[in-house]
N, C-alpha and C positions, 0 to 999 in steps of 0.2 A: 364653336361648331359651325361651320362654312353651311351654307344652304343653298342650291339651286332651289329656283321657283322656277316653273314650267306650265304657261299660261298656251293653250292649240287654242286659236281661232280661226273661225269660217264664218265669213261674212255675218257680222255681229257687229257691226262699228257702232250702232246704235247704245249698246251695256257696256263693248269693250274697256270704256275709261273708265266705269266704274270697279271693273275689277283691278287694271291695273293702279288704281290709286290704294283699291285697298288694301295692294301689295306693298308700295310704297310707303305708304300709312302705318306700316310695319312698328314697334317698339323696339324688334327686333332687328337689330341693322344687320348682321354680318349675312347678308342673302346678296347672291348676282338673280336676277329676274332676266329670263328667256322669254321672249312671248314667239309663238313659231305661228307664220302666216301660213295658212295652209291654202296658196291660192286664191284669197278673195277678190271677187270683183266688185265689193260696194265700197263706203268711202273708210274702211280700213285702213288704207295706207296714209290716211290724213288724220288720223286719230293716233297712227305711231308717230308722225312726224312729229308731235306734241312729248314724247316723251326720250326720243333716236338720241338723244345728246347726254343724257344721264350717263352716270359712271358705270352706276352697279346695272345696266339696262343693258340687254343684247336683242337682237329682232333680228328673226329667220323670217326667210320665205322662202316655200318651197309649192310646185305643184300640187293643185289640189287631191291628197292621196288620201284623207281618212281621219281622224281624230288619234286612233291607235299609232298609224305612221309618223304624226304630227307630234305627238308625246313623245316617242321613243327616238325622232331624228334631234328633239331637244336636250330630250337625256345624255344622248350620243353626243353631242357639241359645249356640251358643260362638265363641268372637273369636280363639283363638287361632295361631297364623300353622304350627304344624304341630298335627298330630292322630296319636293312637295309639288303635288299639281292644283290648279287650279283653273276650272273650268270657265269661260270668259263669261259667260251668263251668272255666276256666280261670284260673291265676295267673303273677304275675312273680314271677321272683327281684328280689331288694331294689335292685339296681343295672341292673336293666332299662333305666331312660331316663337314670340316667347315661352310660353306656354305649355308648348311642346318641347320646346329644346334641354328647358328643365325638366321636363318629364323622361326623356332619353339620358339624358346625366347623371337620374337619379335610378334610375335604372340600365345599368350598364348589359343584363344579358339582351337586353328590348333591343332590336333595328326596325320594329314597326309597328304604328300607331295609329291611332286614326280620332276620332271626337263626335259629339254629339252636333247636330246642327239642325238651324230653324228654317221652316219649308215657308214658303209665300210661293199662292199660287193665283194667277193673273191680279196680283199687288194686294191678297190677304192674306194674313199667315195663317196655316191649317195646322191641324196639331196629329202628328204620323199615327197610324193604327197599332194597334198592341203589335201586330206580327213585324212591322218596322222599328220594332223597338230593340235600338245599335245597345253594345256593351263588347266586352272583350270573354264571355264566358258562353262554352262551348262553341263560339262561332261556326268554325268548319262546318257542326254539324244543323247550325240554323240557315246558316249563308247557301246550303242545296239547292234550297228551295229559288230565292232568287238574291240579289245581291245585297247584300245590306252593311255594306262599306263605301261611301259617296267619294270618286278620287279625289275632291275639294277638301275635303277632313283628312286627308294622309300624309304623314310623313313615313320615309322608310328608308334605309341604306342604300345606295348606289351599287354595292358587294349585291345584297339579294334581289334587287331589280334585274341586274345585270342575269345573276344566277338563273333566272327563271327567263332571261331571255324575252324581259317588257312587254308591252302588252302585243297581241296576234293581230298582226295588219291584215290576214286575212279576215277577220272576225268582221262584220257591219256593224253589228250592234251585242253587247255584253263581254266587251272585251275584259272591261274589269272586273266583271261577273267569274270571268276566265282566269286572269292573273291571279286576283286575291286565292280562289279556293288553290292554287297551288303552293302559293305560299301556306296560305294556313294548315294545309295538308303535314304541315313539318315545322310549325313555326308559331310561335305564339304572338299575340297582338296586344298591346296597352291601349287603354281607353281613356280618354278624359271626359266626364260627363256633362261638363259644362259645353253649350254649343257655340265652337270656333268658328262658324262656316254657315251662310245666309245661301241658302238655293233656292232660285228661281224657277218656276216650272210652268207649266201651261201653256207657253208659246210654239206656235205654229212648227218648228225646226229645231224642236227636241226630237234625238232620234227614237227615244220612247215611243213616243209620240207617233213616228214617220212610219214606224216599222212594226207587222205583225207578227204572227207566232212567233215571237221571244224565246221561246222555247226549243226551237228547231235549234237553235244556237246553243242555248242551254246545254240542251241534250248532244253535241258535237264535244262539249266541253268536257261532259262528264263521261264519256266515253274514253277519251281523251285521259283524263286522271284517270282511270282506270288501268289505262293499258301505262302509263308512263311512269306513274308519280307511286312512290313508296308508301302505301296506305297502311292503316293496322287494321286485321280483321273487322274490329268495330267500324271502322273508317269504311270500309267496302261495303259493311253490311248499308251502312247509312246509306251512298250513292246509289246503290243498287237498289233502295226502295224508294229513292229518290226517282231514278232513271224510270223505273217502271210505270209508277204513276204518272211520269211526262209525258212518255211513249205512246201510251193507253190513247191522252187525252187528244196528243197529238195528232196519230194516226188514224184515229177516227175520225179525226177533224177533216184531214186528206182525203178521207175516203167519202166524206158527205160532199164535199165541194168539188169530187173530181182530180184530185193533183195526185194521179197516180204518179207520174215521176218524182215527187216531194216523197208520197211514200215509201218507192220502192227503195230511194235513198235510205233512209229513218231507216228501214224495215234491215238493208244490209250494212246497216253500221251496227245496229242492237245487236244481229245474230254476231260480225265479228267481234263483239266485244264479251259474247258469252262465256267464251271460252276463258279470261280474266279474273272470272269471279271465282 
């Protein structure tokens, strides 16, 4: 089983090598590893020079366009038949895609998976909240709320990436908040409970972090699967009490702080999505 790794960075040089070693570090060899420069100006280009000469190593650079553009122009430049991402602030344990690759073999209707993984936040590990707690049962209908699929814990077919048309370069922030639920909307997930995948959090240039009302996007998304994506009544009922409660929170929020244009937005996206349910 061939494997693209698909490593987007932006000016990271400082974590960079550590992720791609832990790619490298691999048990699992049969992977080509992409890392796609998404326009950095720190010393990026001196942390790939250390790695440019590898066999199984390819290095993009492209204008700085987004983390979402950065994933999907690497997807687009590699051939092979599953893909794993991995965020450059982020690393695998050594048997990451072994791990998984027998877990797709052994399950042949599976093209996506994802795993359990350990959070450190400014270098202590924290242990997730009940509502963060990953597994592969019901998803769709826990993942509404907000995303709780890390792209560092995924593998999945190059066929349904493709299918759903990779993550929304328009998106700033919950692109894969976006992707996943359309996938899951039709598609079932396998879990490994053991945690493959070590995230990083708490620094300054998480777009978590960077970016407020998460929600605004959220709710773009779910509007979006409503009007596009082949639900089952259950499946509608759920977004729908999802959407509403965001909307609620949302739009009051606009309205205390003044962004009547944020609202009027929100406001005529809800009503054309009424008509869907």
């Amino acid at each position: 089983m061939q494997i693209d790794v698909i490593i987007p960075t932006f000016n990271r040089a400082p974590v960079l090598m550590r992720a791609i070693q832990s790619v490298l570090n691999q048990t699992y060899k049969d992977f080509t590893l992409h890392i796609v420069d998404d326009g950095s100006t720190d010393e990026t280009a001196s942390v790939l020079v250390q790695v440019q000469s590898r066999p199984n190593v390819v290095i993009h650079r492209q204008e700085n366009r987004g983390v979402s553009a950065a994933r999907n122009f690497g997807v687009k430049n590699s051939t092979s038949p599953y893909i794993s991402f991995l965020d450059s602030d982020d690393e695998w344990i050594p048997e990451k895609l072994q791990l998984q690759a027998n877990f797709l073999k052994n399950s042949p209707d599976l093209s996506f998976l994802h795993s359990e993984e350990i959070w450190v936040r400014n270098g202590v590990r924290v242990n997730p909240k009940l509502k963060h707690q990953k597994s592969s049962e019901n998803l769709f209908a826990r993942s509404l709320d907000f995303c709780l699929i890390s792209p560092s814990t995924v593998i999945l077919s190059r066929e349904l990436f493709l299918k759903h048309n990779g993550f929304d370069e328009s998106f700033t922030v919950c692109e894969d908040y976006d992707l996943w639920l359309k996938i899951l909307a039709g598609q079932e997930i396998g879990f490994i409970e053991q945690p493959l995948t070590i995230k990083y959090g708490g620094h300054d240039d998480q777009l978590s972090t960077k970016f407020v009302a998460m929600d605004y996007w959220r709710i773009k998304s779910l509007c979006r699967l409503i009007k596009e994506a082949s639900l089952s009544l259950e499946q509608k009922e759920q977004v729908k009490n999802v959407l509403e409660k965001k909307a609620a929170i949302l739009l009051k929020g606009y309205l205390k702080h003044q962004n009547q244009s944020a609202h009027d937005e929100i406001s005529a996206l809800l009503k054309d999505t009424i008509s869907y349910f």
